[in-house]
C-alpha positions as CSV (number, residue, x, y, z in Angstrom):
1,X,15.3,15.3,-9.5
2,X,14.6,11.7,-9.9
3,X,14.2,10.3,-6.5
4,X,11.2,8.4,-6.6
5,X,10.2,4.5,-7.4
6,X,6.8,3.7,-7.9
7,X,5.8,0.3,-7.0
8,X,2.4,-1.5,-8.1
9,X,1.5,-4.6,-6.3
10,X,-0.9,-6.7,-8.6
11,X,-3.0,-9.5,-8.7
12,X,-5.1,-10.5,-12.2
13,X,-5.4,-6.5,-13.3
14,X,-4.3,-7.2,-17.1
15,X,-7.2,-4.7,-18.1
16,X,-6.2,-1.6,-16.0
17,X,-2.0,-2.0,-15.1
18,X,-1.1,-0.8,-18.5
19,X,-2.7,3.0,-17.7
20,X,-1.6,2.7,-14.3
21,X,1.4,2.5,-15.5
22,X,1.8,4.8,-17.8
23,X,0.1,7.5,-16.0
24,X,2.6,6.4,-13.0
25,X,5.5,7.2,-15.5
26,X,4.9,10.8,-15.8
27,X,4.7,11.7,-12.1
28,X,7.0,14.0,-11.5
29,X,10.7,12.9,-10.0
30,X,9.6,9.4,-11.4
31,X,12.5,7.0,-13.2
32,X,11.2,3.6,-12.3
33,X,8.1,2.0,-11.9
34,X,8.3,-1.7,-10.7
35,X,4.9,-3.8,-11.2
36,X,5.0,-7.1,-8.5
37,X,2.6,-9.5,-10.7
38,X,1.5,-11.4,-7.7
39,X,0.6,-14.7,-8.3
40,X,-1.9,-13.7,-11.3
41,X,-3.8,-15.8,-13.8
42,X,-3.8,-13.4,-16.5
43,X,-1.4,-11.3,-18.2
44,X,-0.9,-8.6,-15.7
45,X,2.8,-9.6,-16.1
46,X,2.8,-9.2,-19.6
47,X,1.2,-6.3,-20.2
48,X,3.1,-4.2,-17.3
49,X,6.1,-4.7,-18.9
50,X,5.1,-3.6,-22.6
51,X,4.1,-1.1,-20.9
52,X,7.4,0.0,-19.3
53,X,7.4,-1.2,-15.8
54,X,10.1,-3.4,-14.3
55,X,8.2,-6.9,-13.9
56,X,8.9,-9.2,-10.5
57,X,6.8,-12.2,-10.4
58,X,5.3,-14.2,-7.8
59,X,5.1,-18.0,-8.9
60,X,1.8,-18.0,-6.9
61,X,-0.1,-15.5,-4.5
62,X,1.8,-14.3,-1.1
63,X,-0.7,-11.1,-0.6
64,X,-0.2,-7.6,-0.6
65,X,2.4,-7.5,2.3
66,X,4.6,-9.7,0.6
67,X,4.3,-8.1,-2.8
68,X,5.1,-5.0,-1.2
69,X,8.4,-6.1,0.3
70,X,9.4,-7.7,-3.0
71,X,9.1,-4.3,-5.0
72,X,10.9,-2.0,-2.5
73,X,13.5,-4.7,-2.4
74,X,13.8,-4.5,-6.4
75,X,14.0,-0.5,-6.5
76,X,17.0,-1.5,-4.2
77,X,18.7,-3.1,-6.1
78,X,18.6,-0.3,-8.8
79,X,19.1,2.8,-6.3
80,X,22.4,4.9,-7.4
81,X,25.2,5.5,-5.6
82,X,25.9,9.7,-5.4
83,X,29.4,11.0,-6.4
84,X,31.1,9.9,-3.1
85,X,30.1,6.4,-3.6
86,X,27.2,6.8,-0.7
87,X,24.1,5.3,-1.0
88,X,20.8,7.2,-3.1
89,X,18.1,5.2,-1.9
90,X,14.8,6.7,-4.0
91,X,11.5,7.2,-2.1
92,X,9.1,4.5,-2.6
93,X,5.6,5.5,-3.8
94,X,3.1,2.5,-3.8
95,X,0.2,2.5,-5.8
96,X,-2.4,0.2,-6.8
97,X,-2.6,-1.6,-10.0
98,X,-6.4,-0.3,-10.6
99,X,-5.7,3.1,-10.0
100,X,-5.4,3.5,-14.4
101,X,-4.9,7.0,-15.5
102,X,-5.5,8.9,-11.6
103,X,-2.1,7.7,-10.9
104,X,-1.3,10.6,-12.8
105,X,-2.2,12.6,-10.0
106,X,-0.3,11.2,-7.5
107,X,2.2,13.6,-6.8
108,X,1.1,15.2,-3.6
109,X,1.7,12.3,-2.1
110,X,5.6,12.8,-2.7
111,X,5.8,16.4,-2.0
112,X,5.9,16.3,2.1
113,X,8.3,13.5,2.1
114,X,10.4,15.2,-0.6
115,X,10.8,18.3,1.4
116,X,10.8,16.5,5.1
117,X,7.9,17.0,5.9
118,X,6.6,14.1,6.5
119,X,8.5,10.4,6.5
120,X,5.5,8.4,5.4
121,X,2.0,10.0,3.7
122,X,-1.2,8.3,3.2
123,X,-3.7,9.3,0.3
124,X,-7.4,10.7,1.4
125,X,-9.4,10.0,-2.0
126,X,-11.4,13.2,-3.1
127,X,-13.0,11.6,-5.7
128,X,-16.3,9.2,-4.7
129,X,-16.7,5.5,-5.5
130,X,-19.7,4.2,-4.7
131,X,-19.1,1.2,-2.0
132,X,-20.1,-2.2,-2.1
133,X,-19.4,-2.6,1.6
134,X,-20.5,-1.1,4.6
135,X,-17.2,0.6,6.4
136,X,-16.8,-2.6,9.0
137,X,-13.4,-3.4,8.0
138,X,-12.7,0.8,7.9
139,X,-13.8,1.0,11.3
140,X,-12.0,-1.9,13.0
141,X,-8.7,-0.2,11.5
142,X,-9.3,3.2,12.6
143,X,-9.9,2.1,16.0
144,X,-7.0,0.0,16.5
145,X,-5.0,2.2,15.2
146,X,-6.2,5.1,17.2
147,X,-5.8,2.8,20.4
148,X,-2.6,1.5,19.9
149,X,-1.3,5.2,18.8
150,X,-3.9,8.3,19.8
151,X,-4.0,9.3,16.2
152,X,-7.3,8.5,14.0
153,X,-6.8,8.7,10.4
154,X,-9.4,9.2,7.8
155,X,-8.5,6.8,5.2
156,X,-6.5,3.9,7.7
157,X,-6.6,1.2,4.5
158,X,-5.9,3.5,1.8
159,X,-2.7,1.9,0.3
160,X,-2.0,4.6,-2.2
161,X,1.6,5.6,0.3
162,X,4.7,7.6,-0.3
163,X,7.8,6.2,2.4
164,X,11.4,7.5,3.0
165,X,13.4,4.4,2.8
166,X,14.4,4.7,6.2
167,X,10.8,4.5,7.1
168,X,10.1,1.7,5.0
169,X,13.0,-0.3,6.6
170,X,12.0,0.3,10.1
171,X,8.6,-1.1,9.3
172,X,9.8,-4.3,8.1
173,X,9.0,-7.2,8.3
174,X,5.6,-6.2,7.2
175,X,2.2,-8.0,8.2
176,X,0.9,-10.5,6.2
177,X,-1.9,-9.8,3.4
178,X,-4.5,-6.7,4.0
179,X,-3.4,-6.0,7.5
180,X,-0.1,-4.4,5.8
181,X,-1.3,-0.8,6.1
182,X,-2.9,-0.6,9.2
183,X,0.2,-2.5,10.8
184,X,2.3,0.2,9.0
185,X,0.9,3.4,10.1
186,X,1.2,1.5,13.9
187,X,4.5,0.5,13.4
188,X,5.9,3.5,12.2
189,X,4.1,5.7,14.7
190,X,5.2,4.0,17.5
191,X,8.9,4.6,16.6
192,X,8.4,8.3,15.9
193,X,8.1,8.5,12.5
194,X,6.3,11.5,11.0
195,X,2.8,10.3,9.2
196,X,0.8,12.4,7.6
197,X,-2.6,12.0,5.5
198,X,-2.9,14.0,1.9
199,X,-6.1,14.8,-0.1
200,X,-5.6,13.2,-4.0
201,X,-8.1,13.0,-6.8
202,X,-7.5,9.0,-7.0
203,X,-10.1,6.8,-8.3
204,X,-10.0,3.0,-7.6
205,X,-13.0,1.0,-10.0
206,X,-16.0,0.5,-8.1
207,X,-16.3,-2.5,-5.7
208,X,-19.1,-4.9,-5.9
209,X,-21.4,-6.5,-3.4
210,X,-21.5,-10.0,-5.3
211,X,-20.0,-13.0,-3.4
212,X,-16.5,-12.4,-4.3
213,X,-16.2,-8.9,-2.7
214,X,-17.9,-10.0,0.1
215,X,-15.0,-12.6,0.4
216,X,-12.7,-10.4,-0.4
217,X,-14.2,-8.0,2.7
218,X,-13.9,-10.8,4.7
219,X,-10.1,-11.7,4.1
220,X,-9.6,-7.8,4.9
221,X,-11.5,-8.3,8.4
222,X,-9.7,-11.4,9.3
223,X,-5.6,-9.4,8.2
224,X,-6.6,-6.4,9.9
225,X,-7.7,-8.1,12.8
226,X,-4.6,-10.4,13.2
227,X,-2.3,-7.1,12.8
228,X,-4.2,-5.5,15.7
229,X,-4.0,-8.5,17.8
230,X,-0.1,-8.8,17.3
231,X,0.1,-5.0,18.4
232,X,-2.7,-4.7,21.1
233,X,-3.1,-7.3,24.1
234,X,-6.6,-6.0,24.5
235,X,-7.6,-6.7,20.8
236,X,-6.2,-10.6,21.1
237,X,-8.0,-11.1,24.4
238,X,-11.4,-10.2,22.2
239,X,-10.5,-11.8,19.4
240,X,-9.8,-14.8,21.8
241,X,-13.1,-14.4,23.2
242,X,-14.9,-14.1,20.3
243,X,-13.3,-17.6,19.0
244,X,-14.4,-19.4,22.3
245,X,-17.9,-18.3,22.0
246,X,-18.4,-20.2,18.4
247,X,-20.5,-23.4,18.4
């Protein structure tokens, strides 16, 4: 059965999106794998697609969110059509460029939504990376979303995901940059869809603590908190306060 696209937002990953993508090609139920070169200054592009993958590019950097939208609307273009001339959309399995050869063993995320189980599943990394931050960005997501929903998730900003197509849709437009997967698991929630987390031996490289990944942290804080504040009054009204108290 091949009902699954994989799709690999990435930005400046020239070293790693070749085994990503590769290893992405032998998942099971897998017959396209569509990199989004987002904007990068290297030859993520290039290499993706020697290595197989359907290549969109971005002429400059829109973030994650965007890059996510343009993929799934790529495998659309090149979902079948069953023999009664109905629509065969695939599932949509997104995975991150860095991932190299654990994509491989990505499957389980497809499984549940495969069999119904489950319309959206979110990956719970077995395998340890040590962390260059400390969990703040982790924490504000879990929170929000177990405020704005009830349910607390162990991994809220993993972005290794496996969607329906109908889930995907209903979630659309999605937020802006990092705040795409906390925004998603809220969204789809809210409008009943079935989410579930799923334990994977993923590995992403290790993150630093040098003055890029602390930016890098940063940009996360600021997405996740503007998804929160668009989907909690309570959140705005701090984030609000917290604006007026700056010198």
């Amino acid at each position: 059965m091949q009902d699954v696209a994989v799709i690999i937002p990435a930005k400046d990953e020239a070293d790693r999106i070749a085994a990503t993508v590769k290893a992405a090609q032998e998942l099971p139920g897998t017959d396209l794998v569509v990199v989004v070169d987002d904007g990068s200054s290297d030859g993520t592009g290039r290499v993706a697609r020697d290595a197989g993958a359907r290549v969109v590019r971005h002429s400059r950097n829109r973030g994650k969110g965007a890059a996510m939208e343009t993929g799934a609307e790529a495998a659309r273009l090149l979902d079948g059509v069953d023999a009664g001339g109905r629509d065969q959309p695939r599932h949509l399995l997104f995975l991150d460029a860095d991932l190299a050869e654990t994509a491989r063993e990505a499957a389980p995320l497809v499984e549940p939504v495969r069999a119904g189980d489950a319309d959206m599943t979110i990956a719970v990394f077995t395998t340890t990376v040590k962390l260059g931050g400390h969990g703040f960005v982790v924490r504000l997501s879990r929170e929000g979303i177990r405020r704005a929903t009830g349910w607390e998730p162990d991994a809220p900003l993993n972005g290794q995901r496996c969607l329906t197509r109908a889930a995907f849709d209903a979630a659309l437009p999605l937020a802006p940059g990092f705040g795409v997967e906390t925004a998603l698991t809220i969204d789809l929630l809210r409008q009943g869809f079935r989410v579930r987390e799923v334990e994977v031996p993923l590995a992403h490289r290790a993150t630093g603590t040098d003055w890029r990944a602390q930016l890098h942290r940063g940009r996360q804080f600021r997405d996740v908190a503007r998804a929160l504040a668009s989907r909690d009054p309570a959140v705005a009204r701090r984030l609000d306060r917290l604006r007026g108290s700056r010198p």
